[in-house]
C-alpha positions in Angstrom: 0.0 0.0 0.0 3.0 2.5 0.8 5.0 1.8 -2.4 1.8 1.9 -4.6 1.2 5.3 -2.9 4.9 6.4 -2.9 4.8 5.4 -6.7 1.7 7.6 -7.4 3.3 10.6 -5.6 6.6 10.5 -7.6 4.3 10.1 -11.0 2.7 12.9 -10.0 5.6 15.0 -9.0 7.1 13.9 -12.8 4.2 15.3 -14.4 3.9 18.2 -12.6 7.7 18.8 -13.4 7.3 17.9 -17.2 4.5 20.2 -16.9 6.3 23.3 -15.3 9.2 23.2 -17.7 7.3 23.3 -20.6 5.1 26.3 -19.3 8.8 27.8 -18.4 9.9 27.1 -22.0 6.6 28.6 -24.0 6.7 31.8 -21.8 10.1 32.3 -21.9 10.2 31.6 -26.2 6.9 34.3 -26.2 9.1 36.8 -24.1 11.7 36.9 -26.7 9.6 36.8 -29.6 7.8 39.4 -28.6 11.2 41.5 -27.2 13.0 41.0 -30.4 9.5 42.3 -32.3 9.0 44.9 -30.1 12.5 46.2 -29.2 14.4 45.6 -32.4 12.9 44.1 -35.8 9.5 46.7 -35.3 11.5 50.5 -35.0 14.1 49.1 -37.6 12.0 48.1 -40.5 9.9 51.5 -39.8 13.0 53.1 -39.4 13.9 51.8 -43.1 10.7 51.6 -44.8 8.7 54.7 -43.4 5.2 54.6 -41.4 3.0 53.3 -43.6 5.2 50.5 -45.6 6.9 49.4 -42.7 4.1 49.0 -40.7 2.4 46.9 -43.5 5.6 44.7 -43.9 5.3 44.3 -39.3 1.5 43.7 -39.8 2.2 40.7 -42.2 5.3 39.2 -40.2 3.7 39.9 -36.6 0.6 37.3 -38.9 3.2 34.7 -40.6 4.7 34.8 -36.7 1.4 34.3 -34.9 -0.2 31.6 -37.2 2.7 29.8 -36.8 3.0 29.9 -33.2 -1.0 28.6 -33.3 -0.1 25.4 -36.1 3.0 24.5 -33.5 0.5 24.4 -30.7 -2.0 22.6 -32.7 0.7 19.9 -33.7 2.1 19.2 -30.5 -0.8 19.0 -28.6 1.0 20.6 -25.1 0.0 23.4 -23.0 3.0 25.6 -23.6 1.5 28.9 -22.5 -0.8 27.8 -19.3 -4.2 28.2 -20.9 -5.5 24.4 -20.4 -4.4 25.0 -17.2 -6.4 27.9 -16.6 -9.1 26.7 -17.5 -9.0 23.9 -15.5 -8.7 25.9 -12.1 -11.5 28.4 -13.8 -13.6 25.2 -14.3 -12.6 24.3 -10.4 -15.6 22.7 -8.5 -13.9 21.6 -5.3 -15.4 21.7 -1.5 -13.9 24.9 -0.3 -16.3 28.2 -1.6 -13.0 30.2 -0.6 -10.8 28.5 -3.5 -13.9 28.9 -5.5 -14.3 32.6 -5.6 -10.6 32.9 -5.8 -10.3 30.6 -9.2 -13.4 32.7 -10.6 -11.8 36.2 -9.9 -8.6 35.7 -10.4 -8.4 33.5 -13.7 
């Protein structure tokens, strides 16, 4: 009974550690995704190409980036950015109203 329990708790704790590294690894890629749009390519191509131009070429890259980013979660099926787990504590029916209202307001 206390292996089959000690078994489930290290499972557990190796999901829940597979789990946190890839929500470590899709923020962290977003971060400097967005950074390197933001910070560097954005002012420099409307630096080059003007207003109007540039911001046309950013709008078109800133959609290639984004649809991509949407097929690479669709094809690997894992919650790299926390929103399955959101809605799971959202979605949270549990015992204690306390943890209830919390989940509700704050996700």
């Amino acid at each position: 009974m206390l292996k089959r329990m000690i078994g489930a708790t290290l499972r557990t704790a190796i999901q829940l550690k597979g789990r946190t590294l890839f929500l470590l690894i899709g923020i962290t890629t977003e971060e400097i995704v967005v950074s390197a749009f933001d910070y560097a390519l954005y002012p420099f191509v409307i630096w080059k190409y003007g207003l109007l131009k540039g911001g046309a070429i950013m709008a078109l890259l800133s959609l290639i980036v984004c649809y991509a980013v949407l097929v690479l979660y669709n094809l690997t099926k894992k919650d790299w950015f926390g929103i399955e787990l959101i809605k799971k504590l959202r979605e949270y029916k549990g015992k204690g109203k306390i943890f209830r209202i919390l989940f509700y307001f704050f996700l």
